[in-house]
C-alpha positions as CSV (number, residue, x, y, z in Angstrom):
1,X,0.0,0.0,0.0
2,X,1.1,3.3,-0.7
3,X,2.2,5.6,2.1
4,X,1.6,9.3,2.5
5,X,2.4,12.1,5.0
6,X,-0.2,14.8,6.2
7,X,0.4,17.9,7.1
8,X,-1.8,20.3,9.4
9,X,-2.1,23.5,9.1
10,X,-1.5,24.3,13.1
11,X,2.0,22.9,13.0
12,X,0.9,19.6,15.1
13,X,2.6,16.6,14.5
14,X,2.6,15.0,10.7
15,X,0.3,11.8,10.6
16,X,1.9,9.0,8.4
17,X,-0.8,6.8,6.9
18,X,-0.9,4.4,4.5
19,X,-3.8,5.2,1.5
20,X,-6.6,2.5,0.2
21,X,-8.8,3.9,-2.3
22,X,-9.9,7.7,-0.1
23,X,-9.6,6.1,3.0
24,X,-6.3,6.6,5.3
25,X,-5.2,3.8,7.4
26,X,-3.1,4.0,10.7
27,X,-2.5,1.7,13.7
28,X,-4.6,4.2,16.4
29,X,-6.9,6.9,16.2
30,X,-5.2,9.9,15.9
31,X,-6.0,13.4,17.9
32,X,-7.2,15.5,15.1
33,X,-6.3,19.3,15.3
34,X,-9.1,21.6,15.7
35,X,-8.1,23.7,12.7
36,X,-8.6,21.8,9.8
37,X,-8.0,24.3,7.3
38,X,-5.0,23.9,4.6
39,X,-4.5,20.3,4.8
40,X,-1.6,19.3,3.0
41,X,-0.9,15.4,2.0
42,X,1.9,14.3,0.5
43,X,2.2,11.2,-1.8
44,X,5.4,10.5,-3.2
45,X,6.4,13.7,-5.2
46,X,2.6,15.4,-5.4
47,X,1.3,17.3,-2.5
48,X,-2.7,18.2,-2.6
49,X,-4.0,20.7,-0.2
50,X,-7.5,20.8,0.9
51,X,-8.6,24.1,2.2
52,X,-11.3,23.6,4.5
53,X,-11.7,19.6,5.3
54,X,-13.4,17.6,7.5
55,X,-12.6,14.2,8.8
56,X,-14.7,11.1,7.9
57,X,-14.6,7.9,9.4
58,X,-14.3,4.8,7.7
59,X,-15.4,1.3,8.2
60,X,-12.4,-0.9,9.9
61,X,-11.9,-4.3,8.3
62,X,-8.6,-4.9,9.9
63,X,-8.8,-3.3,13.6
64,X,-6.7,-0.4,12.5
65,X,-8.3,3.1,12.2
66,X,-9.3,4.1,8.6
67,X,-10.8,8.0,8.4
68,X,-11.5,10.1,5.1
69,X,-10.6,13.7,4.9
70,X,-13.3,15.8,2.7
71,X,-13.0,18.9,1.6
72,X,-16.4,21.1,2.9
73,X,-19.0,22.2,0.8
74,X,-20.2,25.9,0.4
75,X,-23.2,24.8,1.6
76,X,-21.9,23.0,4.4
77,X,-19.9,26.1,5.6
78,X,-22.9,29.0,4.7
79,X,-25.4,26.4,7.1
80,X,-22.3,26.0,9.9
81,X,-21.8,30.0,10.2
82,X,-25.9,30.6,9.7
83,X,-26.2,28.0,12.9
84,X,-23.6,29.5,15.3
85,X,-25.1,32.8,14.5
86,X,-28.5,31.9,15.7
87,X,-26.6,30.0,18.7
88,X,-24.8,33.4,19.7
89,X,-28.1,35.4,18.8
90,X,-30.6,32.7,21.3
91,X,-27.3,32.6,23.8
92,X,-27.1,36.3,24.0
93,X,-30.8,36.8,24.3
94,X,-31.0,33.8,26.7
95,X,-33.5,32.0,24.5
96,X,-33.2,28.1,24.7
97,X,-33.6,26.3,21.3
98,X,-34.5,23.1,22.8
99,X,-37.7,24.8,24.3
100,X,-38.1,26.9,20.8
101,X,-38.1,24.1,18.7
């Protein structure tokens, strides 16, 4: 299996995994950074970045941990800023959204 290197933007330690298909394969669940912006993974000479990602997981066949890294939509990102604006707006006006909706 082929073997890549990523690279987070915040400067914490590189993850080595190996690759099979879009899924990345290590021996333990890794702590993810909180800033997942400007991902960089390197595969032999090519490096791809992805801007704003999320982390996926994947299905384990073998025991190990398998995750996916996506890239987030527009529309994911405009309905993620549209929610923590109503959260701050409720928070600030001490309105509980449970009871709302």
């Amino acid at each position: 299996m082929e073997t890549v290197i990523i690279r987070w933007n915040d400067g914490s330690p590189e993850l080595e995994a190996e690759v099979n298909g879009n899924a990345y394969i290590v021996d333990e669940e890794p702590t993810f950074p909180s800033d997942l912006s400007n991902i960089t993974i390197v595969s032999g000479g090519n490096e791809t970045v992805i801007a704003n990602g999320k982390i996926v997981e994947c299905a384990s066949v073998d025991g190990r941990y398998w995750f996916g890294i996506q890239e987030v939509t527009e529309e994911e990102a405009i309905q993620a800023t549209m929610r923590a604006q109503i959260d701050y707006i409720a928070m600030m006006s001490d309105i509980d959204l449970e009871e709302v909706l």
